[in-house]
N, C-alpha and C positions, 0 to 999 in steps of 0.2 A: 697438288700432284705428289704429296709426299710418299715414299713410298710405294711410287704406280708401278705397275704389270703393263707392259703393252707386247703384242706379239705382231709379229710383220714378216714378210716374204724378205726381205734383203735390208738388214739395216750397216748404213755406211757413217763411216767415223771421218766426219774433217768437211766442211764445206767450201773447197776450192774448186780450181778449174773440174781435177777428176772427177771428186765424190757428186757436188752438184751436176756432173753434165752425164754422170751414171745415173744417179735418181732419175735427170729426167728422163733420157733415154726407156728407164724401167717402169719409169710409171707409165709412159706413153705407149708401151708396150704390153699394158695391162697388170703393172706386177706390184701390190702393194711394197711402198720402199719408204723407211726413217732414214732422213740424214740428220745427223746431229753436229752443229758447229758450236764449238766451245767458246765462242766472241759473240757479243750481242748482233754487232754488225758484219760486212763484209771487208772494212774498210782497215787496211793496212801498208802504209807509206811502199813497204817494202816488196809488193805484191806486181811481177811484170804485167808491162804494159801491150806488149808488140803480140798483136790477133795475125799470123800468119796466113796466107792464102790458103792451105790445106784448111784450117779452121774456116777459113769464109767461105772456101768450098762448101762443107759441113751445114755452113748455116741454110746455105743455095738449098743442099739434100734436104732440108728440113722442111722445105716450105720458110722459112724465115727473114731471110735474106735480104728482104726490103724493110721489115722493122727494124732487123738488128744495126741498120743502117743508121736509121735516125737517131740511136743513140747517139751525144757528145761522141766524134772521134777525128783526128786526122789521115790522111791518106796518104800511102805514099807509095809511088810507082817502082821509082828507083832506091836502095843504100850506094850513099857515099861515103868515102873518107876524106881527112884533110892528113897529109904525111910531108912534116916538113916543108911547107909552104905549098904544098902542092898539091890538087883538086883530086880525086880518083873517084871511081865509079865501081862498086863492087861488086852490084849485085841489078840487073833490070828484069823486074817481076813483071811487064808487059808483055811478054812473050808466053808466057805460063796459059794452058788451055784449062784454065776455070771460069768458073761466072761473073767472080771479078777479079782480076788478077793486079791487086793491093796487099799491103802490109798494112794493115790498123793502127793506128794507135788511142788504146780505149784505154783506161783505170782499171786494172784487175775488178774492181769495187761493182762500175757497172757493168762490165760484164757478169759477172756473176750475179748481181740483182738481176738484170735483161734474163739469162736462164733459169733462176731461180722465179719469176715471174711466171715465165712459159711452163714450167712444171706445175705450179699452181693451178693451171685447169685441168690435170687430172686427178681424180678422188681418190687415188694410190699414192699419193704425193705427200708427207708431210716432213717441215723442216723444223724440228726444234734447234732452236740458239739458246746459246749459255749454256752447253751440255759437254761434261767435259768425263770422256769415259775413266775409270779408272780400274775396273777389273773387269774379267772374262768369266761367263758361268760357262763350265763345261758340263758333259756329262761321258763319263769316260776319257777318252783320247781327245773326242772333238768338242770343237766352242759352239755353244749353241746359240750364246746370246752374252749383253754387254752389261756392266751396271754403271749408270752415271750419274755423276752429281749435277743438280740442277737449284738453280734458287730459289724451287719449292720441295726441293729436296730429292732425295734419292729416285733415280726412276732403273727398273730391268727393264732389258726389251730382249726377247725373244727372236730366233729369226732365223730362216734355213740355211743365210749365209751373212757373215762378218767383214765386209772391207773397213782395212785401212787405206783410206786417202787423206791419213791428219798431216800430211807434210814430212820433211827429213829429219824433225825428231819424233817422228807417231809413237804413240804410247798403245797404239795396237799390236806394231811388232815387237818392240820392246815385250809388252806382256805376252806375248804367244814364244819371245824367246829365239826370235829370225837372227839369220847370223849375217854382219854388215861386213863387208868388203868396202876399205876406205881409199880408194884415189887417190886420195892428195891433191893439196889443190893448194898450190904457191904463192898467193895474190885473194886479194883481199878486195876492196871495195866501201871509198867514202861516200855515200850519200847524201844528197842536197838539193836544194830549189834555188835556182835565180829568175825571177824579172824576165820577160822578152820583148824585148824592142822591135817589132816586125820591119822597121827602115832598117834595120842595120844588120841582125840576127841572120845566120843561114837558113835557107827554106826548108830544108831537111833534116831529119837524124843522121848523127854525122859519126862517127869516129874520127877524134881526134890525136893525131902524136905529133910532138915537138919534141925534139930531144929525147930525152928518157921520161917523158913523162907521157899520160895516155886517158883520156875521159870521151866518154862518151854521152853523149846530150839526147832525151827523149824529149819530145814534145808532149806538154801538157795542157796543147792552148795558150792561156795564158800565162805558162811558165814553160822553164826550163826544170826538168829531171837530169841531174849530173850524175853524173859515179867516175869515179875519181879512183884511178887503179893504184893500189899498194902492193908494195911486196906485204906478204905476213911475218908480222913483228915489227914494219916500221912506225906505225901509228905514233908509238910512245919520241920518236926519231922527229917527227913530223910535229906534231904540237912542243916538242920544244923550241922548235924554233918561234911559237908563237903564230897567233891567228892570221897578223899580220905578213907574215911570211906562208903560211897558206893561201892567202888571195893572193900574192905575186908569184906563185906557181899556178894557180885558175888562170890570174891574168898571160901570164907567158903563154898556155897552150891556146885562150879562148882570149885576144885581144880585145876585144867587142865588148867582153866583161866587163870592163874596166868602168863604166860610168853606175854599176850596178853591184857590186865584189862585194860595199861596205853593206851588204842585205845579210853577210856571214857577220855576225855580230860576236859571237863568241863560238866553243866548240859546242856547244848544245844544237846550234842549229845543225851538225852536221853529226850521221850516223852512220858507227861502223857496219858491213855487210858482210857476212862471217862465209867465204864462200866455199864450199864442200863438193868435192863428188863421191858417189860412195853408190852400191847396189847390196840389194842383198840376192845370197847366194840360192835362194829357193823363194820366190814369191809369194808362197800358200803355205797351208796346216790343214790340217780338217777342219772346214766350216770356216776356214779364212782365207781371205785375198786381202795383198799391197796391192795400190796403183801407184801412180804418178810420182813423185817425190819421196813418199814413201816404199816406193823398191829402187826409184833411183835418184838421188840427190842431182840434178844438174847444178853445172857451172852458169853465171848471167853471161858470159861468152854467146852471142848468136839470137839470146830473146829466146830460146826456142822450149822451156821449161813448161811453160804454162803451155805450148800445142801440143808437147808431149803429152804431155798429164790429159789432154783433150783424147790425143788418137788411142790411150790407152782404156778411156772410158769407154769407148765406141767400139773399141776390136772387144773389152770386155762383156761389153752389152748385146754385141752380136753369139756370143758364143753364151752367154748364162741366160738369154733370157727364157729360151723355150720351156728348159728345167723349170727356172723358177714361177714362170704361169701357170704352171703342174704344181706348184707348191711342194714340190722335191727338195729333197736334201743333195747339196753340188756334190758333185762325186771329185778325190782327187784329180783324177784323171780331167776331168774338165778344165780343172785350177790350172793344171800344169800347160792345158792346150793354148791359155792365157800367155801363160809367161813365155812358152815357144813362139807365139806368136810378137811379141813385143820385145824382148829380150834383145834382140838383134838389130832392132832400129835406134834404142835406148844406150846400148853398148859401144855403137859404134860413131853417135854422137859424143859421147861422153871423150870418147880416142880421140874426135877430130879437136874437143874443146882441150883436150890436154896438150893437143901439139901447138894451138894456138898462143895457150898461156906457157908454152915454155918459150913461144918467140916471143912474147912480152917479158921474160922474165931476164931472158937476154940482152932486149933493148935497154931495157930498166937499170942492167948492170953496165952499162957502157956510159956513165954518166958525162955532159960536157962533148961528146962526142956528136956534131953533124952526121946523122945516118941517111944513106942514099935509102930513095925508095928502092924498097925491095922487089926484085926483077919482075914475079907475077903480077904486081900492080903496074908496072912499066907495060907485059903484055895486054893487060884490060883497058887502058888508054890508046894502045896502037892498035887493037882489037876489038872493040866494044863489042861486040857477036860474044866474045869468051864470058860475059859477066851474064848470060844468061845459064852457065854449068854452075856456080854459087847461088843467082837466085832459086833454082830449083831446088838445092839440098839445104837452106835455107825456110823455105818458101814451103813448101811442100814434104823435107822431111824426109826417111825412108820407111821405104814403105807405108804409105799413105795408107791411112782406113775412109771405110765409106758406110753410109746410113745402110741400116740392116734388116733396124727392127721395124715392125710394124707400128701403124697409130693407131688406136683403139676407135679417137675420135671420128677417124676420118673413114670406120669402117661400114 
């Protein structure tokens, strides 16, 4: 491949939730589309986990629904928390009028093989891996096409439109020169795996606080997914005190650890999560579109990154495909119909995850201190009806997208 020419209707940069669930959408729509993923595989520790109802909705719209089922995943009805010795219920997704009305919980990894499969049967579909773009061919004002390095070498690809969907540090916007509006993001995030005991372990993903301290627990099957909330800059505060003093703050918040802790053997096993919110201030260029992470960085607050990056494939896919079946050139105006469209559901999550992390950053500063549950979880236990207005903007998101495009196959 050294040195190849390929030319294509829409090539997308990054193979995550977005990029992959654009391609498919575009190829199933008829519309030759390269996605290029700079990793051989899909598989990254750090990649969410939590398939949202709006997303399972999606899969129902697809015709899907019962495959994407038998993927490995757990189910779950309800979010709860545990706050200071005390049980809450935060969120009941049973109420929710979709086809199934669950939270998932899949490995970013299979999900994105399970979509990346399903794009495979259409003949507009192709996924080169190990592609890691590094410049933009313009011609004029606008990018026409990408050039990326591959392990057989250089490849151009040509194409009437450019997404970035490489993640919160794309090297699409960067090169096109997008201007990033940074958030701030106060808290940080230890990663790790322990061991599950299913006699003893809680049956749910849980949010946990004790004191000032605050993890939350994914289910991975046969383990625990932790993250372990920091302020940023304690890290260095934290491993001085030694490892050994890390598993007696695991063990304080998650007593049930305690016959499982010495599984943290030293700090390799545990990784920092660097956690960012940030948008940029125009989504496009000529001949370019951000999606997902790359126009807006989410907080892991809520799980809800990776269904973002999904509704923004779909509202995109519904809006570029007709052009691109005409093998057009996207007009600004199109790009921008994009970002009007998304920009608002994106934005306005981003608000809810910063108010959230500043009452962590509160609690987190009150050290030593017994904190009462805070009033709203007092009314969702004397209420339980109330925890159906969190699973919805949760669960569902705002302003939900829904299936648009056509199937070629099924024509």
């Amino acid at each position: 491949m050294a040195n190849s020419k390929m030319i294509t209707g829409c090539c997308i940069c990054g193979g995550g939730p977005a990029g992959i669930m654009l391609g498919f959408l575009l190829a199933r729509a008829g519309v030759e589309v390269i996605v290029l993923e700079k990793h051989a595989d899909f598989f990254r520790d750090f990649r969410g986990d939590t398939i949202h109802p709006s997303t399972i909705q999606l899969m129902h719209e697809l015709g899907l629904l019962d495959a994407f089922l038998q993927v490995p995943h757990q189910e779950v009805e309800q979010l709860g928390g545990y706050f200071n010795g005390v049980d809450v219920q935060i969120g009941d997704f049973t109420h929710l009028k979709v086809a199934k009305p669950i939270l998932a919980l899949m490995p970013q990894w299979d999900f994105l093989n399970f979509i990346s499969q399903q794009a495979s049967k259409y003949p507009g579909f192709t996924l080169l891996q190990e592609a890691k773009v590094y410049e933009l061919i313009k011609e004029g004002s606008r990018t026409t096409g990408i050039k990326a390095d591959t392990p057989n070498g250089t490849i151009e690809i040509k194409a009437n439109l450019i997404v970035g969907a490489d993640g919160r540090s794309s090297d699409v916007r960067r090169l096109v020169g997008m201007h990033v509006i940074n958030t701030g993001a106060p808290i940080d995030v230890l990663w790790f795996r322990l061991s599950k005991n299913s006699a003893t372990d809680p049956k749910q993903t849980l949010g946990r606080f004790e004191g000032n301290r605050m993890m939350v627990l994914l289910n991975r099957g046969n383990y625990w997914q932790c993250a372990y909330v920091i302020m940023k800059g304690e890290l260095e505060t934290i491993q001085s005190k030694g490892i050994e003093g890390f598993r007696d703050d695991v063990i304080a918040i998650s007593p049930f650890f305690k016959d499982r802790v010495m599984e943290l053997k030293d700090w390799t096993d545990i990784k920092l999560l660097n956690v960012v919110i940030d948008h940029l201030e125009k989504w496009y260029d000529e001949g370019v579109l951000c999606i997902g992470d790359a126009s807006h960085a989410m907080s892991p607050v809520g799980g809800v990154g990776i269904n973002l990056a999904i509704q923004d494939a779909v509202a995109a896919a519904n809006i570029l495909y007709p052009c691109l079946q005409k093998k057009e050139s996207v007009s600004i105006a199109l790009l921008k119909k994009i970002q009007q469209r998304r920009e608002f559901p994106a934005r306005m999550i981003q608000r809810m995850q910063v108010i959230i992390q500043n009452g962590i950053v509160r609690r987190k500063q009150t050290a030593g201190t017994k904190q009462p549950v805070p009033f709203f979880l007092k009314l969702f236990k004397m209420f339980p009806v109330l925890t159906r207005l969190p699973a919805k903007v949760i669960g569902m998101g705002i302003r939900p997208e829904h299936i648009r495009t056509p199937d070629i196959i099924q024509k």
